[in-house]
C-alpha positions in Angstrom: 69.5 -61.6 -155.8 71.8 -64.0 -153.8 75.5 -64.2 -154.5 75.0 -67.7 -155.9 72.2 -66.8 -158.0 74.4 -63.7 -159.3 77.1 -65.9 -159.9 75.0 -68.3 -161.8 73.8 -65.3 -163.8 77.6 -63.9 -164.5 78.6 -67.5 -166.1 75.8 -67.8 -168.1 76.2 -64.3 -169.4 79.8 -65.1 -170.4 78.6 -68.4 -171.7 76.2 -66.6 -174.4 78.8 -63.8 -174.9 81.0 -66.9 -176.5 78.1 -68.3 -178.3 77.6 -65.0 -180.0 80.6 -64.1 -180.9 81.3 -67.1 -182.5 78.1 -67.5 -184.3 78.7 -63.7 -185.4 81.6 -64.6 -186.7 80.1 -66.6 -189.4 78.2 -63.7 -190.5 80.2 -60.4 -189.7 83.2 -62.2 -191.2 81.8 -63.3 -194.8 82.5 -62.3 -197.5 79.5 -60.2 -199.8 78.4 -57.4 -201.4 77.9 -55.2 -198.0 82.0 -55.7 -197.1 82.6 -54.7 -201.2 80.8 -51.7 -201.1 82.9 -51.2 -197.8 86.0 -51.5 -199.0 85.0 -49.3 -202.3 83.7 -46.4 -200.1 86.7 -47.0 -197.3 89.1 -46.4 -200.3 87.9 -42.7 -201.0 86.8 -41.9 -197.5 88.8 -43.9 -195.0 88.2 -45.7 -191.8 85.1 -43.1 -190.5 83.5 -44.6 -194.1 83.0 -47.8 -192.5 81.8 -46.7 -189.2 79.1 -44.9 -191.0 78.6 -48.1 -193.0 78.0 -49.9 -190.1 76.0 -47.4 -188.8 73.7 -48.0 -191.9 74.3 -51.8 -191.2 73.4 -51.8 -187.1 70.0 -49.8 -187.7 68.6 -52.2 -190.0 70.1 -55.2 -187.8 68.9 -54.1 -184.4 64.8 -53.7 -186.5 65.6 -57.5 -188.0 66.3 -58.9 -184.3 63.8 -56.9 -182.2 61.2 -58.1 -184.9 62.2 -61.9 -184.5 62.6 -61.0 -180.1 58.8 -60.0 -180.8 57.5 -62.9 -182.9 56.6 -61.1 -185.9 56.8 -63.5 -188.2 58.2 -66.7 -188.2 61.7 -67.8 -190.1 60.1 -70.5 -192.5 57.2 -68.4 -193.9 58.9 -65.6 -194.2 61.5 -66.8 -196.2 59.2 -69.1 -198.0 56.8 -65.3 -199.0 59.8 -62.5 -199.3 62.9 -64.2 -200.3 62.4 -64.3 -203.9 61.2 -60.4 -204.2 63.8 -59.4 -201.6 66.3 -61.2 -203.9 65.3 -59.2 -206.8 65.6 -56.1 -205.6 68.7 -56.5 -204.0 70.2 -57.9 -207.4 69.4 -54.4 -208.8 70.4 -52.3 -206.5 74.0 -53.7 -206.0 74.4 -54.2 -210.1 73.2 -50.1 -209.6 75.8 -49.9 -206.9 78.5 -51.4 -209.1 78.2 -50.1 -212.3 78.2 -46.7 -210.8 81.6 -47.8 -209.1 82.7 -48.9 -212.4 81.7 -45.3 -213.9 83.4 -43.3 -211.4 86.6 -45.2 -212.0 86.6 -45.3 -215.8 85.6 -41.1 -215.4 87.4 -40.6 -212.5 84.6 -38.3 -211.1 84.9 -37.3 -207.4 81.8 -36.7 -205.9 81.0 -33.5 -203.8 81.5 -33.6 -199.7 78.0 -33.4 -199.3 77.5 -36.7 -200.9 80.4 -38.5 -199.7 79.4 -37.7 -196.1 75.9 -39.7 -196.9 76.9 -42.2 -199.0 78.6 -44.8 -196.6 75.5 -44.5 -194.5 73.1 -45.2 -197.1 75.2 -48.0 -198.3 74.8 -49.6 -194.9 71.4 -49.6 -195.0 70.6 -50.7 -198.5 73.1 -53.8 -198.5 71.7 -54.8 -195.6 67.8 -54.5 -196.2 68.4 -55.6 -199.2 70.5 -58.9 -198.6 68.6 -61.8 -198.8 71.7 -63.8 -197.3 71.7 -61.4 -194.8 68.0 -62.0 -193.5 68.1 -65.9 -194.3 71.4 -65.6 -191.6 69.3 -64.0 -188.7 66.3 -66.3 -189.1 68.6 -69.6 -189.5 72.2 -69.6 -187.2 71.2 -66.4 -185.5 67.3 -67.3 -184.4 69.0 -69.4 -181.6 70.9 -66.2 -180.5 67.7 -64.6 -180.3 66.1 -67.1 -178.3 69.0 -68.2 -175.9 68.7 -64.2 -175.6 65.5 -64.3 -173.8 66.7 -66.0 -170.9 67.8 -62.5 -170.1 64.6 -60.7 -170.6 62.9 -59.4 -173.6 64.3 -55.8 -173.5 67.6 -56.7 -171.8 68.4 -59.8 -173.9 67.9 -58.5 -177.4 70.3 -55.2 -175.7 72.8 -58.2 -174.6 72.4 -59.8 -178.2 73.1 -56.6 -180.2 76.0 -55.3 -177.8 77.8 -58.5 -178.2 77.3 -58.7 -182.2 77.4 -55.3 -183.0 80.8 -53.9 -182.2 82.1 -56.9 -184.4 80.2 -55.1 -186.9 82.4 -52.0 -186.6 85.7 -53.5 -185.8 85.8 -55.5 -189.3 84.1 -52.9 -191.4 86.0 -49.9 -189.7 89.2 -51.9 -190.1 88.9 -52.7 -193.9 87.6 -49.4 -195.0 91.2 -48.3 -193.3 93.2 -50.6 -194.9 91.4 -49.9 -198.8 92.2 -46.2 -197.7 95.6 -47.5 -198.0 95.4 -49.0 -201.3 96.3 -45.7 -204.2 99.5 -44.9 -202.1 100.7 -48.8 -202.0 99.8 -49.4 -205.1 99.8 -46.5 -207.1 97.3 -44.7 -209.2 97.3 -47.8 -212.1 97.1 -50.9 -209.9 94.9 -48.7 -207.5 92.5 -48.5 -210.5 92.6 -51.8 -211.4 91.6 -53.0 -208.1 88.0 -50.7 -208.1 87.0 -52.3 -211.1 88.2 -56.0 -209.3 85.9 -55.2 -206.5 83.2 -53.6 -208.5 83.5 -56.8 -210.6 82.9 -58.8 -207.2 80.2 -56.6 -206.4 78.4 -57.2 -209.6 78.9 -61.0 -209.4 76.8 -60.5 -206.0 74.3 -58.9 -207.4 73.4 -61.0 -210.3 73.4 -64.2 -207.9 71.0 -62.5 -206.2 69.0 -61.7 -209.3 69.1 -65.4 -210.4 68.4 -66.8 -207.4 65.1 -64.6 -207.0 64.5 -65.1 -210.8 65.0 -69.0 -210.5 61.0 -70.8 -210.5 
C-alpha cells in the first residue's frame, strides 16, 4: 500500500469512527427498559453489574450486525414479519422483570451471590433480544453503519463497526450502574426505596408500550 493510499485509508477510517459515534449515540444514549434494568441491578451490585450487562448487551449486538454484514434478511421484511411477536414477548418479559423488582423491594429479599453474579448478564441479553426498538434501530439509522462498514472489508469492517460502538456500550452502562450504586447511602434507606419502585414503574411503562404496540392490528 503506498503512503497516499494509507493516508487515504487513515482519514476515511477517522471519518466513519465520527459517523459511528455519533449515530451510536442516538441509540447507546436513550433512554429504555435495558438502561432501567441497568440502573436497578447497578444499585445492588455496582459498577461490574453493568459491565456484565453490557456483556449480555454486546453478544446479542455483535449477532444482530454480523447478520445484517451477511445479508440475512432484509430491514423492511423483517420488521414487517417479527416486529409484532418480538413486541410481545418483550412486553412480558420486562412487565416479568419489573414486577419482580417491585417484589423485592416491597419484601426486601436479597438474592443469593450465585444469582446475583448471573443476573446482570442475563438481563443484557434478554432486553436486548427482546427490544423491538432495539432491532428497529440497527436495521433503520444503524444499516448505513453497516454498510459504510464494508468499505473496509466484510470481516474487518463489521470488527471496525462493533469496536467503535461497543465500548460506548460499557462506558454509559458501567457508569450508571456506578452512580445507582450510590443511591441508598445519598439518599437513605426511604428515598432509596422509593426510587426502585420509580424505576420499576418506568420499566413497566416500557413494557406495556411494547405489549400494545405488538397487540395494536
Amino acid at each position: 500500500m503506498t503512503s497516499k493510499a494509507g493516508a487515504t485509508m487513515q482519514v476515511d477510517a477517522l471519518s466513519f469512527g465520527a459517523e459511528v459515534v455519533a449515530v451510536s449515540a442516538s441509540g447507546v444514549l436513550a433512554p429504555g427498559p435495558l438502561f432501567v434494568a441497568n440502573m436497578l441491578c447497578g444499585s445492588r451490585q455496582g459498577a461490574m453489574s453493568g459491565v456484565k450487562v453490557a456483556h449480555g448487551h454486546a453478544v446479542v449486538e455483535i449477532a444482530v450486525i454480523a447478520a445484517i454484514a451477511a445479508g440475512l434478511f432484509s430491514a423492511p421484511a423483517f420488521v414487517e414479519q417479527y416486529s409484532a411477536p418480538i413486541a410481545i414477548v418483550g412486553g412480558v418479559a420486562v412487565l416479568g422483570f419489573a414486577a419482580l423488582q417491585v417484589h423485592s423491594v416491597l419484601k426486601q429479599r436479597i438474592q443469593e451471590q450465585a444469582t446475583q453474579k448471573r443476573t446482570p448478564f442475563a438481563v443484557g441479553v434478554a432486553l436486548t433480544a427482546l427490544n423491538p426498538f432495539f432491532l428497529v434501530w440497527w436495521l433503520t439509522a444503524g444499516l448505513k453503519l453497516v454498510a459504510d462498514s464494508s468499505s473496509f472489508g466484510p470481516v474487518a469492517g463489521v470488527g471496525l463497526l462493533f469496536g467503535l460502538h461497543v465500548w460506548m456500550d460499557y462506558a454509559w452502562l458501567g457508569a450508571t450502574a456506578y452512580l445507582a450504586s450510590k443511591g441508598s447511602s445519598v439518599l437513605g434507606s426511604k428515598y432509596y426505596k422509593i426510587m426502585m419502585l420509580a424505576l420499576a414503574g418506568v420499566l413497566a411503562y416500557y413494557g406495556a408500550q411494547f405489549l400494545a404496540g405488538g397487540l395494536r392490528p
